[in-house]
C-alpha positions in Angstrom: 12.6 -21.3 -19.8 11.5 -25.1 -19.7 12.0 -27.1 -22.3 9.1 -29.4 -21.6 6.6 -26.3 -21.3 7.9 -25.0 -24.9 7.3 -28.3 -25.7 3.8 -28.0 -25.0 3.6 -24.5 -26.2 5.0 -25.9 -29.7 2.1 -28.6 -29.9 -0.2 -26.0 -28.8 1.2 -23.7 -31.8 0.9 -26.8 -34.3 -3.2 -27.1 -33.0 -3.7 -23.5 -33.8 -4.7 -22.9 -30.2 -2.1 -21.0 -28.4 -2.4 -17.6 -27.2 -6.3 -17.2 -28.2 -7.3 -13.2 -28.5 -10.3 -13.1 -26.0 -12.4 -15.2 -23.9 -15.6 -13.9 -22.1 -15.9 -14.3 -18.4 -19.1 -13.8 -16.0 -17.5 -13.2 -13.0 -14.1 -12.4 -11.4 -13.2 -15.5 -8.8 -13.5 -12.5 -5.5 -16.5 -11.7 -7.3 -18.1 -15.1 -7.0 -16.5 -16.2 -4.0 -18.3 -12.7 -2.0 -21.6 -13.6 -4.2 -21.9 -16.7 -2.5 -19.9 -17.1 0.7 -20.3 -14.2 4.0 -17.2 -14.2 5.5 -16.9 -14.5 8.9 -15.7 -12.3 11.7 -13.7 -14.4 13.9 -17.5 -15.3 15.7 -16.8 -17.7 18.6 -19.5 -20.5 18.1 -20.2 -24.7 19.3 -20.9 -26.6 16.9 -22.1 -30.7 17.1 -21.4 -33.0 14.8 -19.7 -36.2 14.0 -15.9 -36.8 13.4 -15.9 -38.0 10.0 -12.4 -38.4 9.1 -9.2 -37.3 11.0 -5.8 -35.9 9.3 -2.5 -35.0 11.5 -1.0 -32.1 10.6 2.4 -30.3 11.2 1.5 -29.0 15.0 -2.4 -29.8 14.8 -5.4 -31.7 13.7 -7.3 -31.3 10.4 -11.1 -32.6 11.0 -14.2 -33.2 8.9 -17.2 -32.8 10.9 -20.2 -34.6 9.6 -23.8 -33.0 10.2 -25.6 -35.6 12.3 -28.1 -36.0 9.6 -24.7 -36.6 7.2 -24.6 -35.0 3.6 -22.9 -31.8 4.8 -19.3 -31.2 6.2 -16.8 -28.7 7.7 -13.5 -28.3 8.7 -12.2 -28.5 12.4 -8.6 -27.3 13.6 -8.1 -28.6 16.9 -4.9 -29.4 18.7 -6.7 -32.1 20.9 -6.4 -35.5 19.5 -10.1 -36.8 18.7 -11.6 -40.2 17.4 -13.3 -41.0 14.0 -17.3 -41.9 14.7 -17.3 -39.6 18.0 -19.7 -37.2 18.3 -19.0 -34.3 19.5 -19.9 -30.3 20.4 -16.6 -28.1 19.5 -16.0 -24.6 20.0 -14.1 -22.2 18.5 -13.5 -19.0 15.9 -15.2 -19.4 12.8 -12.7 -18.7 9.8 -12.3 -19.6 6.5 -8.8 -21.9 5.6 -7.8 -22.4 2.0 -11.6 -21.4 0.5 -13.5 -23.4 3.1 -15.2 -22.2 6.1 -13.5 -23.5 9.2 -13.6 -23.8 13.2 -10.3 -22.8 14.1 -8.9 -23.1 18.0 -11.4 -26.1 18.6 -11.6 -27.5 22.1 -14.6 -30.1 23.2 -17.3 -28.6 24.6 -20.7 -29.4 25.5 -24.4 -27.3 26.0 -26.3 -26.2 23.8 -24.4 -26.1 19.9 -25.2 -25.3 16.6 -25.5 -28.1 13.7 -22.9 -28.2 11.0 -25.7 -27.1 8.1 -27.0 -24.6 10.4 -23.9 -23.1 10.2 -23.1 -23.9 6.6 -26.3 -22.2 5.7 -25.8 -19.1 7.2 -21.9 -18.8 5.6 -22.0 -20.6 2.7 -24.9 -20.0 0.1 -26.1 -22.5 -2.0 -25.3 -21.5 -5.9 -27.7 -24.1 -7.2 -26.2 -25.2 -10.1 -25.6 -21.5 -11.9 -23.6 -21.6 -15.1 -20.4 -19.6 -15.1 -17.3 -18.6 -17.0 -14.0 -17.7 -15.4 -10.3 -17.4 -15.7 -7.6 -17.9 -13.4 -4.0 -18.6 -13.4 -3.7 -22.7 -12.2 -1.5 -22.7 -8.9 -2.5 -26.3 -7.7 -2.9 -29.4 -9.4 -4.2 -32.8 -8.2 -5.3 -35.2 -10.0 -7.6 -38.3 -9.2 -7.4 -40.9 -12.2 -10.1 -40.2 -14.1 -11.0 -36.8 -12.2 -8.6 -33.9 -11.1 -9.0 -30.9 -9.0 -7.4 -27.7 -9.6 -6.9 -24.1 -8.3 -7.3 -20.6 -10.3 -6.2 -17.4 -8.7 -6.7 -13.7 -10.0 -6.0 -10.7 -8.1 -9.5 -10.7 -6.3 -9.1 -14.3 -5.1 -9.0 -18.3 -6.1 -11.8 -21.0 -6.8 -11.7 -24.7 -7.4 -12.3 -26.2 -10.5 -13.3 -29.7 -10.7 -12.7 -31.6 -14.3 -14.3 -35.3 -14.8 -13.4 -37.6 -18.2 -17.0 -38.6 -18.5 -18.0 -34.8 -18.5 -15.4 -33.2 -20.9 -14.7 -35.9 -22.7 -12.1 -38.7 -23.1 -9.8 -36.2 -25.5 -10.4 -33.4 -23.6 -9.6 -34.9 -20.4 -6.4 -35.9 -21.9 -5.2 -32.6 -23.5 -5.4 -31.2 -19.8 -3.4 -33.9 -18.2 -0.7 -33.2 -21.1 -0.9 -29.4 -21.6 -1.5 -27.9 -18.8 1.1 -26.6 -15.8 0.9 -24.8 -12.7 1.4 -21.3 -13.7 -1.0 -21.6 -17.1 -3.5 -19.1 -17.3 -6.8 -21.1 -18.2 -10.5 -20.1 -19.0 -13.4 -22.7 -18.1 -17.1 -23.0 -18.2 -19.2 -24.7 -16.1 -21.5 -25.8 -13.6 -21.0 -23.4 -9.7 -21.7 -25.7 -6.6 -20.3 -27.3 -3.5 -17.8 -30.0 -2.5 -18.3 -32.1 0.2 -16.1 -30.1 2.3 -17.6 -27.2 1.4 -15.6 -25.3 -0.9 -17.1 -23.6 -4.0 -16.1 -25.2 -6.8 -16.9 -25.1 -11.0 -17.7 -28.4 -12.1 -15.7 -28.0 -16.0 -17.9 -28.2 -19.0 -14.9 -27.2 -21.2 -11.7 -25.4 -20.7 -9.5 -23.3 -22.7 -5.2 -22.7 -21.6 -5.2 -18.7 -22.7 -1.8 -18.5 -22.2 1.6 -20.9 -21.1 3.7 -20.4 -18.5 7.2 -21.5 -19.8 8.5 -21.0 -16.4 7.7 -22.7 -13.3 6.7 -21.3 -10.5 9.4 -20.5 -7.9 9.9 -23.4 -5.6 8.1 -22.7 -2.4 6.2 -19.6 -4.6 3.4 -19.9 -1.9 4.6 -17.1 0.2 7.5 -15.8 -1.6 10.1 -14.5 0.8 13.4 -13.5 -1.0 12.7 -9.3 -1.5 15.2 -9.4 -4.7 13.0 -11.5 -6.1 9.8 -9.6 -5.5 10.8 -6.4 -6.0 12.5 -7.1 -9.4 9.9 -9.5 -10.3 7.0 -7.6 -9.0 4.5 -10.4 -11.3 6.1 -13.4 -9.1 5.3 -11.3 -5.8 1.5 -10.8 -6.9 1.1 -14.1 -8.1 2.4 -15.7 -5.0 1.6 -13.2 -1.9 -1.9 -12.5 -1.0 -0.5 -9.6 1.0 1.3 -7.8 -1.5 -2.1 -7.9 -3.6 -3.5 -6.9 -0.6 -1.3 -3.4 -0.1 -1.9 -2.4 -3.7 -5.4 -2.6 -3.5 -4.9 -0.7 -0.4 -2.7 1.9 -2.0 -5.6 2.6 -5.0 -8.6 2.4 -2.1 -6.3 5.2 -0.5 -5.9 7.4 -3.5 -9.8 7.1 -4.3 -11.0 8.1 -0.5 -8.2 11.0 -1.0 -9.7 12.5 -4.2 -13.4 12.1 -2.5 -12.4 13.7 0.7 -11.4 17.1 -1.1 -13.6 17.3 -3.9 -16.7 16.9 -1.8 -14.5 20.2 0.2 -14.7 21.8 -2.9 -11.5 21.4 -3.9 -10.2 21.3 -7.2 -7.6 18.8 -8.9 -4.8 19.8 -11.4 -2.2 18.4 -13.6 1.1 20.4 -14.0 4.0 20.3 -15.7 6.6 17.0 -14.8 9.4 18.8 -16.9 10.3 22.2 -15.4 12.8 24.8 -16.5 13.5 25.5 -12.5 14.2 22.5 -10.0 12.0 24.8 -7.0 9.3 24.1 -4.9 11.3 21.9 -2.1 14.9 21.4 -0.7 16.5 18.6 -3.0 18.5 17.6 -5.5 16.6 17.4 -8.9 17.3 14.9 -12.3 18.3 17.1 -15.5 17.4 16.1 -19.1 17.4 17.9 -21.7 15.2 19.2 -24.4 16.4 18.7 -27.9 13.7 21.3 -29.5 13.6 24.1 -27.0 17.3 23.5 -26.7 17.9 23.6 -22.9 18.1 22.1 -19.1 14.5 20.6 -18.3 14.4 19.1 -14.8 12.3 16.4 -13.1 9.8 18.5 -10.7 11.1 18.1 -7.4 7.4 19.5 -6.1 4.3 21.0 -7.5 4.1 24.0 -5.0 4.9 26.9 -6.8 2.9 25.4 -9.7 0.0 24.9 -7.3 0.4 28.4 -6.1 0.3 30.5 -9.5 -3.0 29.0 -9.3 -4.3 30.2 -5.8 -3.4 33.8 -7.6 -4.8 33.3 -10.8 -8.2 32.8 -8.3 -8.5 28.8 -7.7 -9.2 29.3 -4.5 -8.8 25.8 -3.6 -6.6 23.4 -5.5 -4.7 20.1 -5.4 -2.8 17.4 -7.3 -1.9 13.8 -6.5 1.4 12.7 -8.9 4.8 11.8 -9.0 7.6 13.8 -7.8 11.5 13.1 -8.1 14.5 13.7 -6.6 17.7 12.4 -6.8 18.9 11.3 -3.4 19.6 7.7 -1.8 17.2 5.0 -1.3 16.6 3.7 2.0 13.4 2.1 3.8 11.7 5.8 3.8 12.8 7.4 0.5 12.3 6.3 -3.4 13.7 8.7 -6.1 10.4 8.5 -7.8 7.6 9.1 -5.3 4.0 10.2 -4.9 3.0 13.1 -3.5 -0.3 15.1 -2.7 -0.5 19.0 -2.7 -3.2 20.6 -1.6 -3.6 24.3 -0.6 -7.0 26.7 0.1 -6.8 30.5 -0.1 -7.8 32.3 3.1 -6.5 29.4 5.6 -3.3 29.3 7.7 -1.3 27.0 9.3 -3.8 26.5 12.3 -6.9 25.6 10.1 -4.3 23.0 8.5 -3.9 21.2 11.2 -7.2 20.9 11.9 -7.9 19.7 8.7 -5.2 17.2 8.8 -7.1 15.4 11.9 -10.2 15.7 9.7 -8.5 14.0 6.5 -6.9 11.0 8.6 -10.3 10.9 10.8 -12.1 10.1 7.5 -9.4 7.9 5.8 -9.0 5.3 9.0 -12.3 5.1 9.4 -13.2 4.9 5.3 -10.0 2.1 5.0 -10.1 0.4 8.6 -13.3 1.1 10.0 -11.9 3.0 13.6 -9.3 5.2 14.3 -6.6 2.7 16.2 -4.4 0.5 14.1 -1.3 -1.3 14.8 1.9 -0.4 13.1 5.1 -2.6 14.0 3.5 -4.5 17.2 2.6 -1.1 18.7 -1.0 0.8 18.5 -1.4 3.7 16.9 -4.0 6.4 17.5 -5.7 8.9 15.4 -8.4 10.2 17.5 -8.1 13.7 17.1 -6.5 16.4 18.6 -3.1 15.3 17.8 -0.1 16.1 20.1 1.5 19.2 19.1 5.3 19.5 19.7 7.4 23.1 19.1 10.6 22.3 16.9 13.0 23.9 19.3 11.2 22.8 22.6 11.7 18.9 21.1 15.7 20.2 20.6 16.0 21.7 24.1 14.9 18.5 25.8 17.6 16.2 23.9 20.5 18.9 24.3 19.8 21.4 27.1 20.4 23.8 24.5 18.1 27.0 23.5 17.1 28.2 20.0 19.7 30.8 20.1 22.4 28.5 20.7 20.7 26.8 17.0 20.3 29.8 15.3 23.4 31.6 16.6 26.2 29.5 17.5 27.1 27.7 14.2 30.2 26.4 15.6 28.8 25.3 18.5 26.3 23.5 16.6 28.6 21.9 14.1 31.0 20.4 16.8 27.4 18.8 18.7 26.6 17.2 15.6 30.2 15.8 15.1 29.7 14.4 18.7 26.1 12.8 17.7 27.8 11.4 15.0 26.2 13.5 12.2 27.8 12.5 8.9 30.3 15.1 7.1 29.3 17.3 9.4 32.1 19.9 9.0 30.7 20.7 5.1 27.7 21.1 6.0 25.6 24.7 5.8 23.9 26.4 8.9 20.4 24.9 8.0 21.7 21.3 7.1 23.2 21.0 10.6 20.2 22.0 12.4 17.9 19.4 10.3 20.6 16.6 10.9 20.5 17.2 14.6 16.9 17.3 15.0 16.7 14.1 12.6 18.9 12.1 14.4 17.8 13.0 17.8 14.2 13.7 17.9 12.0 12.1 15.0 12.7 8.5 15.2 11.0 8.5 19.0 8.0 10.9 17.1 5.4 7.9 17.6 2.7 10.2 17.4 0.4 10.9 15.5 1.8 14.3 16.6 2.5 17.6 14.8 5.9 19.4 14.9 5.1 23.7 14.6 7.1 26.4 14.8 10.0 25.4 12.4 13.0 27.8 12.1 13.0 30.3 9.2 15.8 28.9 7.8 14.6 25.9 6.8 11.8 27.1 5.5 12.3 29.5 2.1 8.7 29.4 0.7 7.3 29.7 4.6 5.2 33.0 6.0 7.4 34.2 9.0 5.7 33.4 12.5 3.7 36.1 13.3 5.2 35.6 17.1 9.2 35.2 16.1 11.0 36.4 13.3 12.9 33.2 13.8 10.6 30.5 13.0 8.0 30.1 10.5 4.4 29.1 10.6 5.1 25.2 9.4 4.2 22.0 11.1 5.3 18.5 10.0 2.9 15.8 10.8 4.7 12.6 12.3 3.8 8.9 12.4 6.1 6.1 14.0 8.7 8.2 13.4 8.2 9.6 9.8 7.0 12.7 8.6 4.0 11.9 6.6 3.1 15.6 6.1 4.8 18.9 5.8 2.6 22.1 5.8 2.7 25.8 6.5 1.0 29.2 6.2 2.6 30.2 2.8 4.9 33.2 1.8 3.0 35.7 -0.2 4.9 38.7 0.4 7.0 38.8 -3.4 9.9 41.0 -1.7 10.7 38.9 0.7 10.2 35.3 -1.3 12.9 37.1 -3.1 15.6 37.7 -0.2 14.5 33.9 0.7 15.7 32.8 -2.6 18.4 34.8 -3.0 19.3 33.1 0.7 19.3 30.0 -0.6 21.5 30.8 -3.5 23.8 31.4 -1.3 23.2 28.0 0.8 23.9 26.7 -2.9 27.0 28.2 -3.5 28.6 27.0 -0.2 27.7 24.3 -1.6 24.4 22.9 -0.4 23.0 20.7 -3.9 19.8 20.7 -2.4 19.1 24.4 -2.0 16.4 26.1 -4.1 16.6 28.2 -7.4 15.5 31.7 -8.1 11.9 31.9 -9.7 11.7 34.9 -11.5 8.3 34.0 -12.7 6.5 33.0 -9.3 7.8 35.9 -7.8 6.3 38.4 -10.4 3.0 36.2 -9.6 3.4 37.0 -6.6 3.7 40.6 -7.5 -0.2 40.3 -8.9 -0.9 39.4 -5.4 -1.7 35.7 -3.9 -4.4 35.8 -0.8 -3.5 34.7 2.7 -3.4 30.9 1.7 -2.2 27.3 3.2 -0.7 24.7 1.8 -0.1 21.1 2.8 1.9 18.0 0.5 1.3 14.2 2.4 3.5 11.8 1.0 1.6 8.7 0.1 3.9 5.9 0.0 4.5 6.8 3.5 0.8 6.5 4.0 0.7 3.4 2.8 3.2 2.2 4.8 1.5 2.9 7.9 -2.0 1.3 6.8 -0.1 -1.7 5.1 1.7 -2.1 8.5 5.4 -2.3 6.6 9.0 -1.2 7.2 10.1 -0.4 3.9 9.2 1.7 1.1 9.6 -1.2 -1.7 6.6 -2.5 -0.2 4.0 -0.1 -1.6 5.6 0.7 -4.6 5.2 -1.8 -7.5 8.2 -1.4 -9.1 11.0 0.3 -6.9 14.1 2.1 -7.8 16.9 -0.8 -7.7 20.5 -1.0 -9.0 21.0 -2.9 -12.0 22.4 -6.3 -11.6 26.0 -6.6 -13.8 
């Protein structure tokens, strides 16, 4: 804490106006700033003008051009060196650079150009005088003698505010000067129009500081960089990167096409229980609590599916949920212990018509979130035009080894001294099913670029899988892979209640050699079994991996506001 901001805090307390309990806005500063100003789409244009003023920067050269008729002004980049008083024709990308509307890339041209306020008029709409009322946290402050400007930022953008002595008063003019700091969170009415340069700006009637910041910003704040500092202090990462506000308003865009995609397919979504008195539905290794009134073991639900599934039998033909799931494993750039997760599954569909639905989800969500179905992910292009490649599990295994599914399924020695020679950790403890997924994930799915599907998965790493109706080896499962992650895991579900049985009693017995991460007998979903669940698929897409992909980002922490971290000591 700073002692000079208490200070002011203090003298604010002794005023009566610290901390006031509400303050009315009219507009959000995105809100105003789309309102008034189109924003260009990299458009290559000319413009003529006159050099009004030159300013060398770091690598480059900051311009106002005039309109020839003067009055109006915009901003050049150029890394030619021009003169002050030359006319000129320039062309280049039209952008916008710290609020104002910009040529960036200029080089001199000549032929036929556009004047400045022909292209001012077309970008940036006059606001002609409108009265507004907004609220920001200051991040810049300059002041002018008897003028200042100033900076406001919310999560949907920043505006200018422009405060004169002669307009709010000698008193007023003064409090701000002594009360307010960068980091304040202020209110302000006023009058909407342009600068000189450009930039939308609210000429201050009167101001309000809604709240002190008795910390200063971090020094260089403007594009935080140090990740223990933004991921324990999520606030300091929002307030200081646009593009961490940008991946959260991503993440919620997501969710929202998500819901809208199945419910207009007639889906329906659930809520079910967090706290469940059997860690089932997935292979993993759950977090206990306990129950002081029912007296017993609750755990943290590792997955929703058999939840999800009582429901396909009690006649929900088609059913989802989007929520958290936990499991307590290690955290790396892929996995959180606390993630988010969406089920689906439809009665009457296998794993075929999943697949095709999968193309049909991610068709709609690139083109809902990105508007086309390439992006870039990590310098290299990514492509979701559908089909997507499809991949058999053992096929992908033979082609890095030389070695056959039998020599997978049936030669567990053999397969335990290959994975010691790929340098599988604690490979000797490991069961029969955990060696075969180490192999495959150290071999195959980092060079998955995909998109691509994986089918055909062995049995044994499947429990709640419907046996392939080709090879009593494999199951009917596919895993959906992106740049080397799975992003989906699907399969034609098991609704024969006999044989979920011997697959859980299987896995008991994974358990007791001492696999943690093995699944536990569900008496009750087998006996809804027994009332009979139709031929049904089901599919869970982790989001956070999602996100990942869309946000173009390496690491898990990214999309996740506030991510699983050890506790400093």
């Amino acid at each position: 804490m700073e002692q000079s901001r208490l200070a002011k805090l203090n003298k604010l307390r002794e005023r009566g106006l610290a901390y006031p309990y509400k303050y009315e806005i009219s507009h959000n500063l995105g809100e105003l700033r789309r309102q008034y100003e189109k924003e260009p789409q990299g458009e290559k244009v000319k413009i003529r003008g006159k050099i009004k003023r030159v300013s060398k920067q770091e690598d480059s050269f900051l311009i106002r051009l005039e309109d020839q008729g003067g009055g109006v002004e915009m901003l050049v980049r150029t890394t030619q060196e021009l003169k002050q008083g030359e006319d000129v024709v320039l062309e280049g990308v039209l952008t916008r650079w710290e609020g104002k509307l910009t040529l960036d890339q200029a080089v001199v041209s000549e032929g036929d150009a556009f004047d400045v306020s022909e292209v001012k008029e077309k970008y940036d709409m006059n606001p002609e005088d409108v009265e507004v009322s907004v609220a920001g946290r200051v991040i810049t402050l300059r002041p002018m003698g008897k003028a200042l400007f100033a900076h406001l930022q919310d999560a949907t953008g920043r505006l200018q505010i422009y405060l004169r002595q002669d307009i709010v008063g000698e008193a007023s003019f003064k409090d701000f000067e002594e009360l307010v700091d960068p980091g304040d969170i202020l209110g302000v009415r006023g009058r909407l129009f342009r600068t000189n340069t450009g930039e939308l700006t609210v000429e201050v009637k009167e101001w309000v500081l809604l709240a002190k910041s008795l910390h200063p910003l971090p020094e260089k704040w403007h594009g935080l960089k140090d990740v223990e500092v933004r991921y324990r202090q999520r606030y300091l990462d929002l307030i200081a990167n646009e593009h961490a506000r940008r991946v959260f308003f991503l993440r919620s865009r997501l969710i929202g096409e998500l819901r809208r995609f199945l419910d207009a397919k007639g889906f329906l979504e659930v809520e079910t229980p967090i706290l469940q008195p059997i860690a089932s539905g997935a292979n993993a290794k759950p977090f206990i609590t306990y129950h002081n009134y029912l007296e017993q073991n609750l755990y943290l639900r590792i997955a929703p599916e058999l939840y999800l599934k009582r429901l396909i039998v009690g006649g929900i033909n088609r059913v989802y949920e989007l929520g958290k799931n936990f499991r307590n494993e290690g955290v790396d750039t892929t996995h959180n212990p606390e993630f988010t997760m969406l089920e689906f599954y439809c009665a009457y569909w296998d794993y075929k018509d999943l697949m095709v639905f999968t193309e049909e989800l991610f068709s709609y969500l690139l083109n809902q979130l990105v508007g086309g179905l390439k992006i870039t992910y990590q310098g290299k292009e990514l492509d979701f035009t559908p089909p997507f490649k499809r991949y058999r599990y053992f096929e992908l295994l033979e082609e890095k080894t030389g070695k056959d599914k039998d020599f997978f399924l049936r030669d567990v020695e053999g397969l335990r001294k290959l994975a010691k020679e790929i340098g599988v950790p604690k490979a000797e403890t490991l069961t029969h099913a955990k060696l075969i997924d180490k192999v495959f994930d150290l071999l195959v799915e980092d060079e998955l670029w995909g998109p691509c599907f994986v089918i055909d998965f062995p049995k044994l790493l499947s429990p709640l899988a419907k046996t392939h109706r080709e090879d009593p080896d494999l199951v009917e499962r596919f895993e959906l892979f992106v740049a080397g992650k799975e992003i989906a895991n699907a399969y034609t579900e098991l609704n024969d209640p006999m044989e979920q049985r011997e697959r859980f009693l299987e896995q008991l017995k994974e358990k007791e050699m001492g696999d943690e991460e093995a699944m536990a007998m569900d008496e009750d979903f087998i006996r809804a079994l027994e009332y009979g669940m139709p031929p049904t698929a089901g599919e869970g897409i982790g989001i956070d991996r999602l996100v990942m992909l869309l946000a173009d980002v390496d690491s898990i922490r990214e999309v996740i506001l506030f991510p699983a971290l050890r506790q400093k000591t």
